[in-house]
C-alpha positions in Angstrom: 149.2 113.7 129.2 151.2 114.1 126.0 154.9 114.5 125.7 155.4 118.1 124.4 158.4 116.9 122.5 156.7 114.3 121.0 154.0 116.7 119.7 156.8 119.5 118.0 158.5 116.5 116.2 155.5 115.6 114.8 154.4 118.6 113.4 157.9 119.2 112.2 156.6 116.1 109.8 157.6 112.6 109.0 161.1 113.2 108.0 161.7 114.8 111.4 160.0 111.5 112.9 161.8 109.0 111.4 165.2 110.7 112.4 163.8 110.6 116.2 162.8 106.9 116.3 165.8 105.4 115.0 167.5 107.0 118.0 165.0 106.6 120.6 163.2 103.1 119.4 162.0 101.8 122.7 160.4 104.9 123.6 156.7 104.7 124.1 155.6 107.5 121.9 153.2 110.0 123.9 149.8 111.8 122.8 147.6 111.1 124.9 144.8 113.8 126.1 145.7 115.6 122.8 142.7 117.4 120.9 144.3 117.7 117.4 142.1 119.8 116.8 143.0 122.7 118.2 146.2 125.2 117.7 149.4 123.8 115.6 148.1 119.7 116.4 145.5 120.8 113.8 148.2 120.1 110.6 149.4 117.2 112.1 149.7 114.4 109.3 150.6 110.9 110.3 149.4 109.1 106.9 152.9 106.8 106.4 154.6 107.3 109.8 156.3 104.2 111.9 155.9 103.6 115.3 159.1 101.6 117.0 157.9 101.8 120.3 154.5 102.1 122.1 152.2 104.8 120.8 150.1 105.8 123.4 146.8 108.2 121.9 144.6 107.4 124.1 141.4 110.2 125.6 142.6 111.9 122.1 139.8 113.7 119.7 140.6 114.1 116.1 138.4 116.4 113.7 136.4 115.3 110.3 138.5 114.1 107.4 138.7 117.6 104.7 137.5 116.1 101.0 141.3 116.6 100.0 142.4 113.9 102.4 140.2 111.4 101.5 140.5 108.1 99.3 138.5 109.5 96.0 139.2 113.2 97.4 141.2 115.9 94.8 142.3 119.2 94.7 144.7 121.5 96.9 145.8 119.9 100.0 145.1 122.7 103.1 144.7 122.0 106.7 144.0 118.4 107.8 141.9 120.4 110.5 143.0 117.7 112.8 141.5 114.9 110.9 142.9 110.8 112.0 144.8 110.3 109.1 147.0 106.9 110.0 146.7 105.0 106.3 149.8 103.3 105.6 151.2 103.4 109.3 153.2 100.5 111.0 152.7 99.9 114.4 155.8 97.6 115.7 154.6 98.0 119.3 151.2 98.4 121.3 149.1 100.9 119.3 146.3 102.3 122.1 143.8 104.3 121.0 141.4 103.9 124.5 138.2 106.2 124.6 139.7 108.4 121.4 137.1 109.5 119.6 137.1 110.4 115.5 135.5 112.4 113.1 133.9 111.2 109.8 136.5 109.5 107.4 139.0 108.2 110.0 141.6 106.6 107.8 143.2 103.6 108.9 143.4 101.7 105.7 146.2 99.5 104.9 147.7 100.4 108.7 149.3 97.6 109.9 149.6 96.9 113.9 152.0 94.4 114.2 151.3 93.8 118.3 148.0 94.8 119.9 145.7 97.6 119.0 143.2 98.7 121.3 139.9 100.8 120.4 138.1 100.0 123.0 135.3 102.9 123.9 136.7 104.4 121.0 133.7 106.7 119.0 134.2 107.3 115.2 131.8 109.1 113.2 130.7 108.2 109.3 132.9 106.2 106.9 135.6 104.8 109.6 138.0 103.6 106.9 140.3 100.5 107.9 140.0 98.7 104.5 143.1 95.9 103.5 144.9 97.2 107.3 146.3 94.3 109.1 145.4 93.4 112.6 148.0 90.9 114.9 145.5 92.0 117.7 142.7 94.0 118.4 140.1 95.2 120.6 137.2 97.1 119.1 134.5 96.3 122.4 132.4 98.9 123.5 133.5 100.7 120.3 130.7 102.8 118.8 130.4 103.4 115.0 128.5 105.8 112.8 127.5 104.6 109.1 129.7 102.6 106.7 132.1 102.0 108.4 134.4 100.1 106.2 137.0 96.8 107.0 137.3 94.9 104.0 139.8 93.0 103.1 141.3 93.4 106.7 143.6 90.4 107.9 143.0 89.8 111.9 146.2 87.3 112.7 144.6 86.8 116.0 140.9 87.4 116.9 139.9 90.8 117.2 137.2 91.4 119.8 134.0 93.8 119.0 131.9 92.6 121.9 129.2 94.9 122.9 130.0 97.3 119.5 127.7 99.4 117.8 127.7 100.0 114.2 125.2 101.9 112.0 123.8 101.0 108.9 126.4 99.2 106.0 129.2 97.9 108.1 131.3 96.2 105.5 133.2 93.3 106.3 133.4 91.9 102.4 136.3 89.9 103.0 137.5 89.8 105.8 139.8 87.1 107.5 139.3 86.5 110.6 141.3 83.7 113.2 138.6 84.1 115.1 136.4 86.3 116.2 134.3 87.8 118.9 131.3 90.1 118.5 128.9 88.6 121.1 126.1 91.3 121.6 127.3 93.6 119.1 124.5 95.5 117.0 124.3 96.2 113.3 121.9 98.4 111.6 120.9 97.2 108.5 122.7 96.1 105.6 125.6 94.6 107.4 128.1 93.1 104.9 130.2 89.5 105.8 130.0 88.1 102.5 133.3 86.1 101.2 134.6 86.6 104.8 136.7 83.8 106.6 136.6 82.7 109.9 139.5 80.0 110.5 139.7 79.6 114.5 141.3 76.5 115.3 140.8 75.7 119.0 138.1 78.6 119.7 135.2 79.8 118.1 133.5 82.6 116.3 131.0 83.8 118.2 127.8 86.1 117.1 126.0 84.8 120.4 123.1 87.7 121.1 124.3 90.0 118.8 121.6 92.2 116.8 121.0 92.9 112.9 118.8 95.1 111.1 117.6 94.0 107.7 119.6 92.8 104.8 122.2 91.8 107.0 124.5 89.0 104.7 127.0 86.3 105.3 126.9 85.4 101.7 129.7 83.1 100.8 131.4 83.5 104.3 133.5 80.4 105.0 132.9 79.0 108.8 135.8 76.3 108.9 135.6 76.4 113.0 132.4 76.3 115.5 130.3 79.3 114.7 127.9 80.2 117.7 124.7 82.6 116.5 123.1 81.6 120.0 120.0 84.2 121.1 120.9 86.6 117.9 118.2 89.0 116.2 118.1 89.6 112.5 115.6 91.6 110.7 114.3 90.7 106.9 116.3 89.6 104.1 119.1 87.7 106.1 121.0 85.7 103.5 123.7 83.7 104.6 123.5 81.9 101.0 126.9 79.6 99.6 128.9 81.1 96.9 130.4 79.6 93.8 134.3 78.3 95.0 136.2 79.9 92.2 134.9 83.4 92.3 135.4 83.2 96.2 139.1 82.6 96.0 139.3 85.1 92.9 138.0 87.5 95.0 140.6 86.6 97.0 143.3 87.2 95.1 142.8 90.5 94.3 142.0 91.3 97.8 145.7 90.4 99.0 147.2 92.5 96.0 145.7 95.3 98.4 147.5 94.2 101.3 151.4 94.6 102.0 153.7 92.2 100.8 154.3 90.1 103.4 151.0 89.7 104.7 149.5 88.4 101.3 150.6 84.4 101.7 148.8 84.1 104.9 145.4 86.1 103.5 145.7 83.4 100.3 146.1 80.2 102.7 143.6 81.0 104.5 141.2 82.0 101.8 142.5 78.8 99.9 141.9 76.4 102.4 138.0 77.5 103.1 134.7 76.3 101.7 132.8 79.1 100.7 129.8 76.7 101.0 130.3 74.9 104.1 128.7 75.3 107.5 131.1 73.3 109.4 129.2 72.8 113.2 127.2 75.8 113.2 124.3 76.9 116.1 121.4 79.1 115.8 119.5 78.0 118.6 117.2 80.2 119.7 117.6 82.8 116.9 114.5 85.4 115.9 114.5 85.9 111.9 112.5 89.4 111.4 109.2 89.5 110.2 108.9 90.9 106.9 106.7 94.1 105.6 106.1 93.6 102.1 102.8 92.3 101.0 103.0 88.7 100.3 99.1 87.4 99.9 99.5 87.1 96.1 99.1 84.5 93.6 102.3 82.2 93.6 104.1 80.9 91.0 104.8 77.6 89.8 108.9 77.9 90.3 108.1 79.4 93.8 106.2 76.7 95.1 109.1 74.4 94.2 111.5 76.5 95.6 109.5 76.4 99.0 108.8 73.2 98.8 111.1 72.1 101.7 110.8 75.2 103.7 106.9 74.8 103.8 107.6 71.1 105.1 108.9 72.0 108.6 105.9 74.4 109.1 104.5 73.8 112.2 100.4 73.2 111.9 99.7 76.6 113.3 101.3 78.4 110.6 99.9 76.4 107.7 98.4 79.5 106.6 102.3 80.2 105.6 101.4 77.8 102.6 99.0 79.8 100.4 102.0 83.4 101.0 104.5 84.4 98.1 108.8 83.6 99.0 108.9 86.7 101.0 111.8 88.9 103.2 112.6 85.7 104.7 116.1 84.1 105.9 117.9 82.0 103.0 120.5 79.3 103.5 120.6 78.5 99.9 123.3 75.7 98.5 125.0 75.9 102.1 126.2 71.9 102.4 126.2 70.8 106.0 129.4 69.6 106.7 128.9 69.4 110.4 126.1 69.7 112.9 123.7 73.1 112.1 121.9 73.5 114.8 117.9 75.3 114.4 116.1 74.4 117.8 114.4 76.9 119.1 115.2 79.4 116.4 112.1 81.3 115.3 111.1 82.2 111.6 108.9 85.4 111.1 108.8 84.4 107.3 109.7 81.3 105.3 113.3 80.7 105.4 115.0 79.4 102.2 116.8 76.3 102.3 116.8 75.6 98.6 119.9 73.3 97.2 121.2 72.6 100.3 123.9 69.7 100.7 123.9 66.7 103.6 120.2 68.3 105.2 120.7 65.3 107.8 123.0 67.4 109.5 120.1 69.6 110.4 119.2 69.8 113.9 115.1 71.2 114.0 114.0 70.7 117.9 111.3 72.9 118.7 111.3 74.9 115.1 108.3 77.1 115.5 107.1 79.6 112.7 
């Protein structure tokens, strides 16, 4: 249960809080079981406080985000009515949010959780916003999330966990840096967004092992410089997980880290810096489905296409040479990826014809049992 004194310092505002924590800084900061909802809790406002000690809000239930209060919002500023407004707040200490759950526009952008965070079973509701926040630790599994929800340009020092998440359609991860990584059996609705992400684990792995994607889901320009594992995943059409052109990856870059507080920016850049936007660097899809597509393809076929599927149409296996007289359709594409290190394709299966078009050192592919 929450501390009662906790809860009237708070409302008393962030000037009141501050004055608190400097005298009590290893105090674990109560609110769990609070509905700020309700009562007085609902004009609480925590947008820019600091947390010295543990902050404890876990079983809590925060309200939907009023226009006023969010990023492009305007106009008078009334009643939060018990909206999660944490943008701009430090952490120092364990930050557990455990089974909370959140209305639409949580703000957690450019929060910073200097030890672990935890949201595991947490619920949030439309436009979760944790854009440019910074991440020593987290713990996002079992976490479900409604549409857009929104972490680009977040920094995970360590590797967050979103194992057995649940996102809705346009979770945005443009961006992103990750140490590592772990979202085995997660699921995406469609349009799922890593592109220009980095994944930089040094002794572990990222791991995408069984997770699910609806269409369009993209890993354009995301930079695998560790052992990436897509083992027994499911993507529907238009998966791209194409290479991107090295200078407009790390000027991305750049102006990502302006976003983020000061001394978080060097690590972003080395990391960003130090990745191939290109590379697959020992990389496994075995036993992957690519979606079948829905568009009609039995049309004439151009010149340029049949170049371009040229090399696709070579691995087809002779049950699918019908595949051969269809128009570049919703299929997977790879394009100018260079294979740095083993990428591994037995067993995967192709509903359409993927696109491997411009692709560097294609010894490095690994093709056992490659149906279509």
């Amino acid at each position: 249960m929450a501390d009662p004194e906790h809860l009237r310092i708070v409302r008393a505002g962030k000037t009141a809080w501050d004055s608190w924590r400097r005298t009590h800084p290893s105090e674990r900061a109560d609110f769990s079981e609070t509905d700020f909802t309700v009562g007085e809790n609902r004009d609480i406002v925590f947008s820019g406080f600091e947390f010295e000690g543990d902050a404890d809000f876990s079983h809590t239930i925060f309200g939907n985000t009023p226009i006023p209060y969010q990023i492009h919002g305007t106009g008078h500023r009334g009643s939060p009515d018990g909206a999660a407004l944490f943008d701009g707040v430090v952490f120092h200490k364990d930050a557990n949010f455990r089974y909370a759950q959140f209305g639409h526009n949580a703000r957690f952008d450019k929060t910073v959780f200097e030890s672990r965070a935890d949201f595991t079973n947490t619920r949030f509701l439309n436009q979760a916003e944790f854009s440019a926040a910074v991440f020593n630790s987290a713990s996002f599994s079992d976490a479900h999330f409604g549409e857009y929800a929104t972490f680009e340009g977040v920094l995970f020092v360590e590797g967050p966990s979103f194992e057995n998440a649940v996102f809705g359609n346009q979770a945005r991860f443009e961006g992103a840096s990750f140490e590592q990584a772990f979202f085995q059996m997660a699921r995406f609705e469609h349009q799922a967004n890593f592109g220009n992400s980095v994944f930089m684990a040094k002794d572990t792995a990222v791991q995408f092992d069984y997770a699910v994607f609806g269409d369009g889901a993209s890993f354009k320009g995301a930079a695998f410089e560790c052992r990436a594992y897509f083992s027994g995943a499911e993507f529907g059409d238009y998966t791209c997980f194409d290479a991107r052109d090295r200078i407009a990856f790390k000027d991305d870059a750049v102006t990502r880290a302006k976003i983020l507080p000061e001394r978080y920016r060097a690590l972003y850049l080395d990391r960003a810096n130090a990745a191939h936007s290109q590379a697959f660097n020992d990389i496994s899809f075995s036993r992957v489905h690519f979606g079948e597509g829905t568009v009609n393809r039995f049309r004439s076929e151009s010149l340029l296409d049949k170049i371009r599927l040229f090399f696709p149409r070579l691995l087809h296996s002779p049950e699918s040479h019908r595949m051969r007289d269809l128009r570049p359709g919703p299929g997977a594409s790879f394009r100018r990826r260079i294979l740095q290190g083993v990428c591994d394709f037995s067993r995967v299966q192709f509903d359409q014809p993927p696109d491997f078009g411009g692709i560097g050192q294609p010894d490095n592919l690994y093709l056992r049992a490659f149906p279509f």
